[in-house]
ZAZAFI-12221 format. One line per field, with one value per residue (C-alpha): x negated, y negated, z negated; residue number from 1; residue in three letters. Coordinates in nm, 3 decimals. Example, Ala and Ser with C-alpha at 12.3 -4.5 7.8 and 13.67 -1.06 7.14 Angstrom:
east	c(-1.230, -1.367)
north	c(0.450, 0.106)
up	c(-0.780, -0.714)
n	c(1, 2)
res	c(ala, ser)
end
This chain:
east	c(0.000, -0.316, -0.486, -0.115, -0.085, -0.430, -0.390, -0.024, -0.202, -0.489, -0.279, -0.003, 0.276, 0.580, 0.880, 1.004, 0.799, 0.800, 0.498, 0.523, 0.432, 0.714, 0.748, 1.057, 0.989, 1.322, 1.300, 1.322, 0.968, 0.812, 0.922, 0.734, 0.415, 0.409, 0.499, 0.179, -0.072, 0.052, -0.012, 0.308, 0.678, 0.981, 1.294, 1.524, 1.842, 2.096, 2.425, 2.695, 2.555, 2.690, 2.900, 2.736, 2.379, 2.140, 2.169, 1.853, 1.594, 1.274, 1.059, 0.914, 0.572, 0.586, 0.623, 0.310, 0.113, 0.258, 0.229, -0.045, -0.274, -0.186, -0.151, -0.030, -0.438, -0.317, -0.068, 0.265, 0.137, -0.248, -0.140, 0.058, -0.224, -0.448, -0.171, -0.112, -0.524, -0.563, -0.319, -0.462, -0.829, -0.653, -0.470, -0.824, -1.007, -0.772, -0.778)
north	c(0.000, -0.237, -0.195, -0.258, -0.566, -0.702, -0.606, -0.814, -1.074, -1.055, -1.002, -1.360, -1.092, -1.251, -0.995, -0.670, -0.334, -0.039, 0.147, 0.514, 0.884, 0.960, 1.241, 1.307, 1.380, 1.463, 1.369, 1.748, 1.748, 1.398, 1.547, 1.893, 1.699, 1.425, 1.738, 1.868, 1.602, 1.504, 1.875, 1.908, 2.109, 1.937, 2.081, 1.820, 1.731, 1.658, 1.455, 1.318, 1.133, 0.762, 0.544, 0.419, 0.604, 0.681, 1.045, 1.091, 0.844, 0.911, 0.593, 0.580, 0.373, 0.326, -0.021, -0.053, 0.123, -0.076, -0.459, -0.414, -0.084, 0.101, 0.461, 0.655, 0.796, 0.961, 1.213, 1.155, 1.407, 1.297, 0.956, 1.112, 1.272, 0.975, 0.734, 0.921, 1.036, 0.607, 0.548, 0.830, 0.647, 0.313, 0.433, 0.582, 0.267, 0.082, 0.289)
up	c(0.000, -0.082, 0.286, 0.423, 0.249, 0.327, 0.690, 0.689, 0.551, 0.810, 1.088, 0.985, 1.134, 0.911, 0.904, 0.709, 0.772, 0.577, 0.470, 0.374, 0.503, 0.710, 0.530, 0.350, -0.048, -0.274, -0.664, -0.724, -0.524, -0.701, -1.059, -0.958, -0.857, -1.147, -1.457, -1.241, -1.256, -1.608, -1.717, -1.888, -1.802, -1.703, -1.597, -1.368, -1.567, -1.291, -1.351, -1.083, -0.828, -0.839, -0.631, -0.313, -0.418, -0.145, -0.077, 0.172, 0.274, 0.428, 0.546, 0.962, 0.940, 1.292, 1.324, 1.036, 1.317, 1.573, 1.453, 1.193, 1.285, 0.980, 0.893, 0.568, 0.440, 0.131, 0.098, -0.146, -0.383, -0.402, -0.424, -0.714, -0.904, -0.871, -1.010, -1.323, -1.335, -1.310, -1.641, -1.785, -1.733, -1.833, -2.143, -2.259, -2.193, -2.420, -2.704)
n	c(1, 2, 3, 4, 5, 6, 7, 8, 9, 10, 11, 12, 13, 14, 15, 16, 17, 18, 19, 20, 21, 22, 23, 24, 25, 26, 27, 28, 29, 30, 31, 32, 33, 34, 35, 36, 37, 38, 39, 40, 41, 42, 43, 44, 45, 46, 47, 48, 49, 50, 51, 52, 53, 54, 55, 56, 57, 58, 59, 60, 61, 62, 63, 64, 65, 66, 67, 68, 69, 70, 71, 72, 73, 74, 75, 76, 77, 78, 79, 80, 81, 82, 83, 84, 85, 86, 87, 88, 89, 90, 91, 92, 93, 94, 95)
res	c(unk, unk, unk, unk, unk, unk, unk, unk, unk, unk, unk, unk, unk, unk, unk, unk, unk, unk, unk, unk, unk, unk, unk, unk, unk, unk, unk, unk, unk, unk, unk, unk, unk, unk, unk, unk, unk, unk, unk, unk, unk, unk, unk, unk, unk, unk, unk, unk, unk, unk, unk, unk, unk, unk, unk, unk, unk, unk, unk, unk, unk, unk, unk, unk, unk, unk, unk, unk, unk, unk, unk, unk, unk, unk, unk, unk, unk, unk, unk, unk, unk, unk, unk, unk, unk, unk, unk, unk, unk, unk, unk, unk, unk, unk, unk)
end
C-alpha cells in the first residue's frame, strides 16, 4: 500500500484506484491466517448477516497497473504474518 501511495504521488494521477491482489480472500480465510501467525486457536463465531452487508468483494488492481505501474508484491497471507510479526516487534520494543 506504501509503494502505491508514493507512486500516486509521483505520478500527480488525481482519481479513485484500488490497490489489492485480485485475489478473492473470505473472513473465514483472514481469521485462519491471522490465529496462524498469532500462534493461537480461534474458531469463527458466525451470527446473521446484516441489512445491506457486502456479501462478496474481491478488489481488480488493474487500473493501479494501468495509470500508476503497480503490482500486488506480497501475498494476502504474508502480508498477514508480517503485520502481526511487526506489532509483535513493536509491542516488545515498548515494554
Amino acid at each position: 500500500m506504501a509503494r502505491a501511495n508514493l507512486l500516486a504521488a509521483r505520478t500527480g494521477f488525481a482519481g479513485a484506484v484500488n490497490v489489492g491482489t485480485g485475489v478473492e480472500t473470505d473472513v473465514n480465510q483472514v481469521l485462519a491466517i491471522m490465529a496462524s501467525a498469532a500462534g493461537v486457536e480461534a474458531e469463527p463465531r458466525y451470527a446473521p448477516g446484516r441489512a445491506g452487508e457486502q456479501k462478496r468483494s474481491c478488489i481488480d488492481p488493474g487500473m493501479a497497473w494501468d495509470v500508476l505501474g503497480w503490482s500486488p508484491r506480497v501475498a494476502v497471507a504474508d502480508g498477514l504474518f508480517r503485520t502481526v510479526d511487526f506489532f509483535r516487534t513493536a509491542r516488545k520494543a515498548a515494554v
